[in-house]
PDB file of N, CA, C, O and CB in Angstrom:
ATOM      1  N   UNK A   1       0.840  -1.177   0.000  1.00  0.00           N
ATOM      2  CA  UNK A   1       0.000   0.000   0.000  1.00  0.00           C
ATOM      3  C   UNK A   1       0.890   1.247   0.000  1.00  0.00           C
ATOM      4  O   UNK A   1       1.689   1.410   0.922  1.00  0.00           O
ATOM      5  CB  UNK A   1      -0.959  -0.006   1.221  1.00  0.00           C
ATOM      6  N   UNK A   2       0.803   1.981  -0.826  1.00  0.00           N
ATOM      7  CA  UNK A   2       1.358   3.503  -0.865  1.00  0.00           C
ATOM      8  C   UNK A   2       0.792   4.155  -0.294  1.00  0.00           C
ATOM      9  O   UNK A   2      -0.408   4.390  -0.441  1.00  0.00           O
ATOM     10  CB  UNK A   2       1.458   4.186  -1.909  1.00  0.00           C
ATOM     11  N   UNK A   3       1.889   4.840   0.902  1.00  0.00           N
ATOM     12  CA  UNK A   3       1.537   6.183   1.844  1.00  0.00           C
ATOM     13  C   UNK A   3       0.704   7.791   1.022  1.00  0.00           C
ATOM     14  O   UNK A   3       0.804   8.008  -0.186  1.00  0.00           O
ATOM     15  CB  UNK A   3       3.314   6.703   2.501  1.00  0.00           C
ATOM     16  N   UNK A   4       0.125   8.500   1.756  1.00  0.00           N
ATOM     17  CA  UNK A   4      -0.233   9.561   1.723  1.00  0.00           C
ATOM     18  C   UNK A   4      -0.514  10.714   2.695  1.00  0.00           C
ATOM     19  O   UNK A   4      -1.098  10.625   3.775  1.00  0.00           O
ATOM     20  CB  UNK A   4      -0.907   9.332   1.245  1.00  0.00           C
ATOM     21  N   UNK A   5      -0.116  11.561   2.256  1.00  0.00           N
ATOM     22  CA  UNK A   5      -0.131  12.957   3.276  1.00  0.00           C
ATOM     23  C   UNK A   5      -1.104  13.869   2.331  1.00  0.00           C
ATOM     24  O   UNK A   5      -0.922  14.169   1.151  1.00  0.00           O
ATOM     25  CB  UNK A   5       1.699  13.844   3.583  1.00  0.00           C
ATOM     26  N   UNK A   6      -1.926  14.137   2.980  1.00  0.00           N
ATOM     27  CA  UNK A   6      -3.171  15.146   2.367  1.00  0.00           C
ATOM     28  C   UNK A   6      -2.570  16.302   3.186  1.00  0.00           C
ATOM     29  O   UNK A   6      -2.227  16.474   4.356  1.00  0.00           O
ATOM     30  CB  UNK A   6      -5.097  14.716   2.767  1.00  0.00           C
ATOM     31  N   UNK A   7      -2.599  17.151   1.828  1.00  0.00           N
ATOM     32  CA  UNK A   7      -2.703  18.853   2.278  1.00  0.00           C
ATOM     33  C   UNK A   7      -3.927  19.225   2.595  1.00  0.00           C
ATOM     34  O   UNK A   7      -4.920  18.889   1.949  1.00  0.00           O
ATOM     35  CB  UNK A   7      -2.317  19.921   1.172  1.00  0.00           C
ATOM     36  N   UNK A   8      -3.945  20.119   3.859  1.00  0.00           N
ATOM     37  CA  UNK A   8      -5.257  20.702   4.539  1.00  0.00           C
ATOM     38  C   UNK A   8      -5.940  19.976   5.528  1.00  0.00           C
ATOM     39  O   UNK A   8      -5.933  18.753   5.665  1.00  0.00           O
ATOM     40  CB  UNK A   8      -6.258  20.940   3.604  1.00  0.00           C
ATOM     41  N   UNK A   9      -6.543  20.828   6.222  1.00  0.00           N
ATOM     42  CA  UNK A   9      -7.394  20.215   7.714  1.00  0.00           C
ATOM     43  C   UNK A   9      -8.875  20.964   7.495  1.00  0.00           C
ATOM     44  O   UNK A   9      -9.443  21.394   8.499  1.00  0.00           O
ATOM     45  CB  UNK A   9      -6.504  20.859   9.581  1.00  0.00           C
ATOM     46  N   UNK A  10      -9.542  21.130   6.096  1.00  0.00           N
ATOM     47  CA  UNK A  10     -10.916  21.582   5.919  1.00  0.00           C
ATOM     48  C   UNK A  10     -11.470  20.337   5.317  1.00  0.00           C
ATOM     49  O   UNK A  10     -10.850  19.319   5.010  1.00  0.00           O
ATOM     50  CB  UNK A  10     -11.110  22.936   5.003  1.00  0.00           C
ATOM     51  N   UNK A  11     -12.955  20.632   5.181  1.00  0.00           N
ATOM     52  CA  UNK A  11     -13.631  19.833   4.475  1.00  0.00           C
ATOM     53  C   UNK A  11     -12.973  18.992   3.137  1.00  0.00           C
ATOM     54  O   UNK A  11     -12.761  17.780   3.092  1.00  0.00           O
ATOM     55  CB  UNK A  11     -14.648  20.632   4.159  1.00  0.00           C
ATOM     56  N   UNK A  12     -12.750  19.862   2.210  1.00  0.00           N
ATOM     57  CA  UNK A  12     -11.904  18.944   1.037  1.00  0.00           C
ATOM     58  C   UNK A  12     -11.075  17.840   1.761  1.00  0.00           C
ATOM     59  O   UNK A  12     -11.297  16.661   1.485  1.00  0.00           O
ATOM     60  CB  UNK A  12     -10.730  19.944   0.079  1.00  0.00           C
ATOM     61  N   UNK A  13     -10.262  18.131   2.548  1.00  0.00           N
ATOM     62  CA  UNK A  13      -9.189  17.174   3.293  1.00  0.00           C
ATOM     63  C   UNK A  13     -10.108  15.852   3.796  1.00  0.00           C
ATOM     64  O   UNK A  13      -9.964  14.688   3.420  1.00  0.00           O
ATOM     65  CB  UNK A  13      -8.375  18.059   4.783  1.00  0.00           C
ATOM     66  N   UNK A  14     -10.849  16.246   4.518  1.00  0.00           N
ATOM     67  CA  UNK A  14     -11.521  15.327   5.314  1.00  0.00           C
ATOM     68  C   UNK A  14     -12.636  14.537   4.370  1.00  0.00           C
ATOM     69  O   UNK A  14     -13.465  13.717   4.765  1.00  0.00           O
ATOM     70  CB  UNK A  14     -12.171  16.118   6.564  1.00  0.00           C
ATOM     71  N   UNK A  15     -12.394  15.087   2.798  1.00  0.00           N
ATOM     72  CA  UNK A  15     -13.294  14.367   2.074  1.00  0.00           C
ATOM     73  C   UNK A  15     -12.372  13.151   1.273  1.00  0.00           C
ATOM     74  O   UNK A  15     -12.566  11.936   1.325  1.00  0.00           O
ATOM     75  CB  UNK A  15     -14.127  15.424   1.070  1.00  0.00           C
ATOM     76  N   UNK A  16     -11.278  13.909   0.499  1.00  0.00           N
ATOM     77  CA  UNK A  16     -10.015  13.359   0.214  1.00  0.00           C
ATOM     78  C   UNK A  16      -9.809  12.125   1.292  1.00  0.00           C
ATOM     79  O   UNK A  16      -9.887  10.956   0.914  1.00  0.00           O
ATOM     80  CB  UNK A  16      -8.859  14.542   0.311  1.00  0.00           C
ATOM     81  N   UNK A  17      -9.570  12.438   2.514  1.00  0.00           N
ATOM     82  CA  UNK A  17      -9.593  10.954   3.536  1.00  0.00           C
ATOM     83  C   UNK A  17     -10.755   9.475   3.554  1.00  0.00           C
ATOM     84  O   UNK A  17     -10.643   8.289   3.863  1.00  0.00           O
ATOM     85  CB  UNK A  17      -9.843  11.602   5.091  1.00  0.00           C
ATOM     86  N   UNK A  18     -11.655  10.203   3.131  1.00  0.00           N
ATOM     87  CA  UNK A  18     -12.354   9.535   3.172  1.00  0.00           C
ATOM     88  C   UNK A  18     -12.342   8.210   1.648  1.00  0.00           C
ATOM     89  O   UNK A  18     -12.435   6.983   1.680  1.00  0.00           O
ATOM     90  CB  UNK A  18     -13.385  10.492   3.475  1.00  0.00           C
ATOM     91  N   UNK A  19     -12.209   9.022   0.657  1.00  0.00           N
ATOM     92  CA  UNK A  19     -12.471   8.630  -0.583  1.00  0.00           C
ATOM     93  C   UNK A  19     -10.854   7.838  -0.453  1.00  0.00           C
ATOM     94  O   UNK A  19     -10.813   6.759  -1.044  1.00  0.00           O
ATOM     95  CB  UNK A  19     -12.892   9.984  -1.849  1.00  0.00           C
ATOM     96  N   UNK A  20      -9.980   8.122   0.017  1.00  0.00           N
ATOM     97  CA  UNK A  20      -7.994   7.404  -0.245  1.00  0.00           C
ATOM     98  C   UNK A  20      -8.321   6.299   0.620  1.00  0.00           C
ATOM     99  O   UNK A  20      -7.879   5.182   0.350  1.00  0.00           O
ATOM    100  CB  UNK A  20      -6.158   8.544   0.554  1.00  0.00           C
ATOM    101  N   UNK A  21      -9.238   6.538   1.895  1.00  0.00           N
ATOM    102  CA  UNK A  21      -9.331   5.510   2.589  1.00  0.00           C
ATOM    103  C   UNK A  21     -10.169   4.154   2.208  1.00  0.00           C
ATOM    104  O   UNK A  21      -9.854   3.041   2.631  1.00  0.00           O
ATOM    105  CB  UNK A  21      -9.707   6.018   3.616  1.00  0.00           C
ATOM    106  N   UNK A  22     -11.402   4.439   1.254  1.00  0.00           N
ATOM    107  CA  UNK A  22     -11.735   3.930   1.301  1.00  0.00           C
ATOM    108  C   UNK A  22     -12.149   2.991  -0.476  1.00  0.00           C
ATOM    109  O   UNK A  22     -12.731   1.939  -0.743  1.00  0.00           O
ATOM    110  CB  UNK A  22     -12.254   4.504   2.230  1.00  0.00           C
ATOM    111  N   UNK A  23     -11.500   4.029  -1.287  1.00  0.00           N
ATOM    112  CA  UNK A  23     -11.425   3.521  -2.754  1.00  0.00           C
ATOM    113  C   UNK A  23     -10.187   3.666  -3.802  1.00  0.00           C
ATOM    114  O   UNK A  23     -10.252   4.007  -4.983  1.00  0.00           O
ATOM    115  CB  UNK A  23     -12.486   4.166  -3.395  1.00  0.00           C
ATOM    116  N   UNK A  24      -9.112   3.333  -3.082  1.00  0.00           N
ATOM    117  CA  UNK A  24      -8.034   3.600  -3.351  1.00  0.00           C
ATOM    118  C   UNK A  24      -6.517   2.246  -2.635  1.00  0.00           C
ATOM    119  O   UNK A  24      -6.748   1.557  -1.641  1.00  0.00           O
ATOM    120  CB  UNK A  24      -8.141   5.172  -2.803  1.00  0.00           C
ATOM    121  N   UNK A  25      -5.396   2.177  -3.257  1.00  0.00           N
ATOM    122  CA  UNK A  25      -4.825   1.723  -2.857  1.00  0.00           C
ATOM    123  C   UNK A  25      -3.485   2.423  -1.789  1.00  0.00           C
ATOM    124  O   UNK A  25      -2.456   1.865  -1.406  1.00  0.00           O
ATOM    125  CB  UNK A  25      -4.779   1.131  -3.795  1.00  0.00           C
ATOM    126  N   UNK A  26      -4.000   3.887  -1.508  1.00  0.00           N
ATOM    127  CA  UNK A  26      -3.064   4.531  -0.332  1.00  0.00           C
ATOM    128  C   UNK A  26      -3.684   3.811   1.292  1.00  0.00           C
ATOM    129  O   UNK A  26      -4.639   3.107   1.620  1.00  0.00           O
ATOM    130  CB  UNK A  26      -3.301   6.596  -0.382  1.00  0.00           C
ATOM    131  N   UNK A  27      -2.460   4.496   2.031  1.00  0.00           N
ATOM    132  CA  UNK A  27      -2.892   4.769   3.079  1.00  0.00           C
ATOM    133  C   UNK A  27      -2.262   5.892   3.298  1.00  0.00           C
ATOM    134  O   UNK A  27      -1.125   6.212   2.950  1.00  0.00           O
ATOM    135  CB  UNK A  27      -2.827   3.876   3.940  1.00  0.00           C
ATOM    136  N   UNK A  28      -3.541   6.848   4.263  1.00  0.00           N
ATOM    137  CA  UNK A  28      -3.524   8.161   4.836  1.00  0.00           C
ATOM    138  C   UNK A  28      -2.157   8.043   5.473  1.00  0.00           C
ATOM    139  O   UNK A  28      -1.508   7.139   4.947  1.00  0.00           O
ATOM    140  CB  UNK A  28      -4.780   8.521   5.864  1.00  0.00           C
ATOM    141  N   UNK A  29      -1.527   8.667   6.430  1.00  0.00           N
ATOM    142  CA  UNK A  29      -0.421   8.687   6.807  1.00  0.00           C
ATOM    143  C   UNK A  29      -0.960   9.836   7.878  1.00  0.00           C
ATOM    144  O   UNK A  29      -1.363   9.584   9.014  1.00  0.00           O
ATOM    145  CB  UNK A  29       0.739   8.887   5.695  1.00  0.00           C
ATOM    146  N   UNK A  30      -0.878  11.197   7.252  1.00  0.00           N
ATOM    147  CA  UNK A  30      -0.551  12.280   8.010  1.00  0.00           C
ATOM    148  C   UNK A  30      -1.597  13.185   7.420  1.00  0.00           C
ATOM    149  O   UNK A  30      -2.244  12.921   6.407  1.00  0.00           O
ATOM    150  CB  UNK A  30       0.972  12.756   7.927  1.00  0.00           C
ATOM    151  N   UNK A  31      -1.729  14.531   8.314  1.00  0.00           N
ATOM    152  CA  UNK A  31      -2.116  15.479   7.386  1.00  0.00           C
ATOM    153  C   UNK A  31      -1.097  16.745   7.264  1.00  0.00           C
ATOM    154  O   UNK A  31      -0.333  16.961   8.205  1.00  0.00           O
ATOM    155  CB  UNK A  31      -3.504  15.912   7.774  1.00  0.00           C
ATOM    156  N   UNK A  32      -1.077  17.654   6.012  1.00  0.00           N
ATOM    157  CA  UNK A  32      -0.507  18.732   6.443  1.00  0.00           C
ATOM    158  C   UNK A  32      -1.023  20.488   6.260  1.00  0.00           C
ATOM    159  O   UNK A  32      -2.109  20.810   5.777  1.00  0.00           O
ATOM    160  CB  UNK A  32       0.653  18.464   5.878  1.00  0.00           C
ATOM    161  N   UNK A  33       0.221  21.652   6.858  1.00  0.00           N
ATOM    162  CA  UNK A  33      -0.497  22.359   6.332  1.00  0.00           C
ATOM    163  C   UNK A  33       0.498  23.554   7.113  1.00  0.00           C
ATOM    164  O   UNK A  33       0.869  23.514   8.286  1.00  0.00           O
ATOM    165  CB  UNK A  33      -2.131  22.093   6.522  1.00  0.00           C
ATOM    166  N   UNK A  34       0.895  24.925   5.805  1.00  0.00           N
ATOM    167  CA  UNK A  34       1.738  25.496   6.160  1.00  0.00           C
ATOM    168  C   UNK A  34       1.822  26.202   7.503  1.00  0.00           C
ATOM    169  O   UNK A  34       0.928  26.977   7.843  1.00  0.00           O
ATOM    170  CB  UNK A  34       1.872  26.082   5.317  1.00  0.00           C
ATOM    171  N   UNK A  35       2.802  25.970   8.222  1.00  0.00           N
ATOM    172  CA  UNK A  35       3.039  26.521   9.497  1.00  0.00           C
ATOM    173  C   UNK A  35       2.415  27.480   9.870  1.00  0.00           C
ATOM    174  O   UNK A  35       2.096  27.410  11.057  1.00  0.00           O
ATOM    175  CB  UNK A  35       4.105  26.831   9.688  1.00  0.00           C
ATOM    176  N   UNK A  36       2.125  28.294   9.391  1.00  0.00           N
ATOM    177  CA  UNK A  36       1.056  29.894  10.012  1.00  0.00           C
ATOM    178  C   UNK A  36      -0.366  29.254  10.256  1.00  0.00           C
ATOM    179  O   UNK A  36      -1.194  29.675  11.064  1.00  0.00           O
ATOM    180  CB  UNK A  36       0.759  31.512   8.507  1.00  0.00           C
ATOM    181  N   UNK A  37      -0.514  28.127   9.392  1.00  0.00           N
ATOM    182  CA  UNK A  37      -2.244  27.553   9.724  1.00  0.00           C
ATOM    183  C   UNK A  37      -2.003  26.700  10.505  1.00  0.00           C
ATOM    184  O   UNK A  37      -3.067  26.088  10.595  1.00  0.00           O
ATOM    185  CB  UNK A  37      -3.260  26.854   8.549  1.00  0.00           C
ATOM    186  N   UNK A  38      -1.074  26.096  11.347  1.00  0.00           N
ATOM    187  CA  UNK A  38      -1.007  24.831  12.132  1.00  0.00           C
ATOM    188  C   UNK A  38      -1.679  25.175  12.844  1.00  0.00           C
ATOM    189  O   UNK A  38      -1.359  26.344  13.055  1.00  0.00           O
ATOM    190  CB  UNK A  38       0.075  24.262  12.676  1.00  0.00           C
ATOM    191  N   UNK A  39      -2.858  24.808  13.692  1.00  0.00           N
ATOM    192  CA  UNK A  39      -3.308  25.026  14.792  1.00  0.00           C
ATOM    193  C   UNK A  39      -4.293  24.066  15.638  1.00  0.00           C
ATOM    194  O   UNK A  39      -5.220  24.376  16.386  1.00  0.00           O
ATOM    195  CB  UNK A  39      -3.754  26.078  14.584  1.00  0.00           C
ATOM    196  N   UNK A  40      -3.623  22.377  15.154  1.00  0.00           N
ATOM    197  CA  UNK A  40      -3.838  21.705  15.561  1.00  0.00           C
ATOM    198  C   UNK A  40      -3.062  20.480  15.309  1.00  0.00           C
ATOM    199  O   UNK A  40      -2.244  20.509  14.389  1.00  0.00           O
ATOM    200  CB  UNK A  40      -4.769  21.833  15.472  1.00  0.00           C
ATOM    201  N   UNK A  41      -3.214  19.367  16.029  1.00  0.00           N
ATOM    202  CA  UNK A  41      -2.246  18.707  16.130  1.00  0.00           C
ATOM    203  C   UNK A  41      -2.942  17.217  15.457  1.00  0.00           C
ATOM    204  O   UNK A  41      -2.164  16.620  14.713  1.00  0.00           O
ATOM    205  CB  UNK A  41      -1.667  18.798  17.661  1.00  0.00           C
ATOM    206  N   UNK A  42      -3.888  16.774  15.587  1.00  0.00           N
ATOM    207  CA  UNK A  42      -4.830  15.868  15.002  1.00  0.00           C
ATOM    208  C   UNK A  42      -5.636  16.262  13.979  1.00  0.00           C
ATOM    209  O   UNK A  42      -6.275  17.286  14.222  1.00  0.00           O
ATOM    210  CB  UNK A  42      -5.604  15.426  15.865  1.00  0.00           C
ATOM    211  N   UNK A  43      -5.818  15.733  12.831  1.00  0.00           N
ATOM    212  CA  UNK A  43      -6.988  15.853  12.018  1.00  0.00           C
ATOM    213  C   UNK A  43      -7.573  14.133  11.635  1.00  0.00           C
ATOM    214  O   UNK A  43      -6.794  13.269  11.232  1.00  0.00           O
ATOM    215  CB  UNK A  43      -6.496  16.835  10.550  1.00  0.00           C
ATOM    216  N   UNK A  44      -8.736  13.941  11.808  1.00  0.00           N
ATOM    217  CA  UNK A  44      -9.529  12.570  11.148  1.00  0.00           C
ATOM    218  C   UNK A  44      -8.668  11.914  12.089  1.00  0.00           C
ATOM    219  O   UNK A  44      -8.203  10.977  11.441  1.00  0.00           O
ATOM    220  CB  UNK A  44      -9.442  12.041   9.273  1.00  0.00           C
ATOM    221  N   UNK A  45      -8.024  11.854  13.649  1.00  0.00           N
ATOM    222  CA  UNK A  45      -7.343  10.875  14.021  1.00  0.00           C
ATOM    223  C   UNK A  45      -6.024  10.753  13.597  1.00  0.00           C
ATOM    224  O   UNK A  45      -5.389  10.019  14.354  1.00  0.00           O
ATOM    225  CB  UNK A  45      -7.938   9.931  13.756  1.00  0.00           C
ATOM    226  N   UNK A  46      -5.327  11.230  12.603  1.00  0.00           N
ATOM    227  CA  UNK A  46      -3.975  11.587  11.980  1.00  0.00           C
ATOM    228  C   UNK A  46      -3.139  12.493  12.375  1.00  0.00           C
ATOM    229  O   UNK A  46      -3.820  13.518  12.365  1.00  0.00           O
ATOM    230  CB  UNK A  46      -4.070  11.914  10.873  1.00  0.00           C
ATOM    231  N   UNK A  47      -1.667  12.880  12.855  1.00  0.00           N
ATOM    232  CA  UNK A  47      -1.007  13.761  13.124  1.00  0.00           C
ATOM    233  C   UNK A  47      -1.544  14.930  11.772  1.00  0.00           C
ATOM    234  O   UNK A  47      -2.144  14.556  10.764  1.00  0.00           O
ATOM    235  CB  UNK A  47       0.535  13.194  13.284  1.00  0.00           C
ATOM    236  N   UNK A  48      -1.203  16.181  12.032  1.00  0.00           N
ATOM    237  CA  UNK A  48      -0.933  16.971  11.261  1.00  0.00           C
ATOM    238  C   UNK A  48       0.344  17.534  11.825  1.00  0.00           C
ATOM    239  O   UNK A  48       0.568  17.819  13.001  1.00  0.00           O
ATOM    240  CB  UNK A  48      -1.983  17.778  11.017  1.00  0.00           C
ATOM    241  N   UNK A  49       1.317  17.671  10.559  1.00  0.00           N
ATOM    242  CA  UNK A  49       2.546  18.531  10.634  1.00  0.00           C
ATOM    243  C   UNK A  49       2.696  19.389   9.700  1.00  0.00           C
ATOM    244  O   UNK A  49       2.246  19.092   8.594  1.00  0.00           O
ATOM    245  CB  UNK A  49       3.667  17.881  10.642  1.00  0.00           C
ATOM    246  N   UNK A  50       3.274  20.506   9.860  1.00  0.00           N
ATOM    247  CA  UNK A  50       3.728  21.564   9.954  1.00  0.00           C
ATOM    248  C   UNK A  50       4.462  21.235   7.680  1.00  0.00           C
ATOM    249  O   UNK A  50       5.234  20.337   7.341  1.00  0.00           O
ATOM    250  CB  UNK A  50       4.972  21.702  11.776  1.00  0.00           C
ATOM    251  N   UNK A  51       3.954  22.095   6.909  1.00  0.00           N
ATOM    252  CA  UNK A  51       4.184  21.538   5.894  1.00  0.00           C
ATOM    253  C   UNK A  51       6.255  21.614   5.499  1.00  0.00           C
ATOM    254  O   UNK A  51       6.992  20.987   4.738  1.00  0.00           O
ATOM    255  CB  UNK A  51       3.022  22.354   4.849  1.00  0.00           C
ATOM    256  N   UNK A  52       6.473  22.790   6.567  1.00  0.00           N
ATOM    257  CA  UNK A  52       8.153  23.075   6.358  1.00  0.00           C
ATOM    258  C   UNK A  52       8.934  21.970   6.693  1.00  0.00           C
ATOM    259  O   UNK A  52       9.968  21.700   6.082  1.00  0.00           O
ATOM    260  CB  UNK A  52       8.764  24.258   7.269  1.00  0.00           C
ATOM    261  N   UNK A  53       8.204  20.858   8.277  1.00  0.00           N
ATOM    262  CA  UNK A  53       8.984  20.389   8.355  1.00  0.00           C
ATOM    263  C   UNK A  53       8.180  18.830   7.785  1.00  0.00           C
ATOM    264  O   UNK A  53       8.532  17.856   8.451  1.00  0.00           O
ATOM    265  CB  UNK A  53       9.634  20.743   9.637  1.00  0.00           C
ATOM    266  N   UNK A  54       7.286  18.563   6.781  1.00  0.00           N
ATOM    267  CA  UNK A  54       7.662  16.714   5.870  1.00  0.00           C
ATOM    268  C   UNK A  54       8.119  16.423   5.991  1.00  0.00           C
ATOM    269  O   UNK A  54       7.822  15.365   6.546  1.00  0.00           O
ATOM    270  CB  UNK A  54       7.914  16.090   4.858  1.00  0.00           C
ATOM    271  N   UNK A  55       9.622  16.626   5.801  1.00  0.00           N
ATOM    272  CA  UNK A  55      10.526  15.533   5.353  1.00  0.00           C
ATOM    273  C   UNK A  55      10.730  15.307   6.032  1.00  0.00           C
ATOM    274  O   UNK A  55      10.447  14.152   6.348  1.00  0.00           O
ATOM    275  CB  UNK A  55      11.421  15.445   4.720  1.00  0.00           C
ATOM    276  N   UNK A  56      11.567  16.327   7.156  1.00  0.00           N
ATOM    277  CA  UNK A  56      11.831  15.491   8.953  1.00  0.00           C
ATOM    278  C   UNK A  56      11.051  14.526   9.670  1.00  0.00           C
ATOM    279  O   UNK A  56      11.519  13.551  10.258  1.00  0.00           O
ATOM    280  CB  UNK A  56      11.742  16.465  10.115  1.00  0.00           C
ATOM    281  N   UNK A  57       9.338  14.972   9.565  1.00  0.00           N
ATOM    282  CA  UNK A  57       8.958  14.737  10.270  1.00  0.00           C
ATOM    283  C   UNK A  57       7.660  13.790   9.975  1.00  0.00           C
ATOM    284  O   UNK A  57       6.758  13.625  10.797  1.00  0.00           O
ATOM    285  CB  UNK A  57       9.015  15.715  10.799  1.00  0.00           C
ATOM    286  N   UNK A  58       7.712  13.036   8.336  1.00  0.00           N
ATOM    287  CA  UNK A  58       6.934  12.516   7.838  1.00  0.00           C
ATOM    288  C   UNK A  58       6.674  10.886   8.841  1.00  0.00           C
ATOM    289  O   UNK A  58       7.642  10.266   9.281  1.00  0.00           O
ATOM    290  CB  UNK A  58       7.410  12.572   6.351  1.00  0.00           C
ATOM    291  N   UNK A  59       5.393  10.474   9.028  1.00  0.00           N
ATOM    292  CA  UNK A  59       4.758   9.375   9.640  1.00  0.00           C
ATOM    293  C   UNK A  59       5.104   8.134   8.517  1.00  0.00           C
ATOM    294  O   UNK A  59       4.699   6.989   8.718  1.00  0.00           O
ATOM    295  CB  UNK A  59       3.049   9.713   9.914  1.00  0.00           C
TER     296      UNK A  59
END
């Protein structure tokens, strides 16, 4: 199964999760979203990180 990191913590995102999760051969991983919008730490049950630091800090 191939990983995925969805950009965003709005509706689209949480629709995107739904549809990768459930008709697709990914799995969700993470969510993200540029540092000035971080303002939470969970989305759908998933970390969200900080989009500067991915690479460091990818699930």
């Amino acid at each position: 199964m191939k990983k995925l990191i969805i950009f965003g913590t709005g509706d689209i995102a949480q629709l995107a999760h739904y549809y990768f999760t459930h008709d697709s051969e990914y799995e969700v991983t993470a969510f993200t979203v540029d540092r000035q919008f971080l303002d939470k730490t969970t989305f759908c049950e998933y970390p969200v990180v900080a989009f500067e630091d991915i690479v460091s800090q990818s699930p």
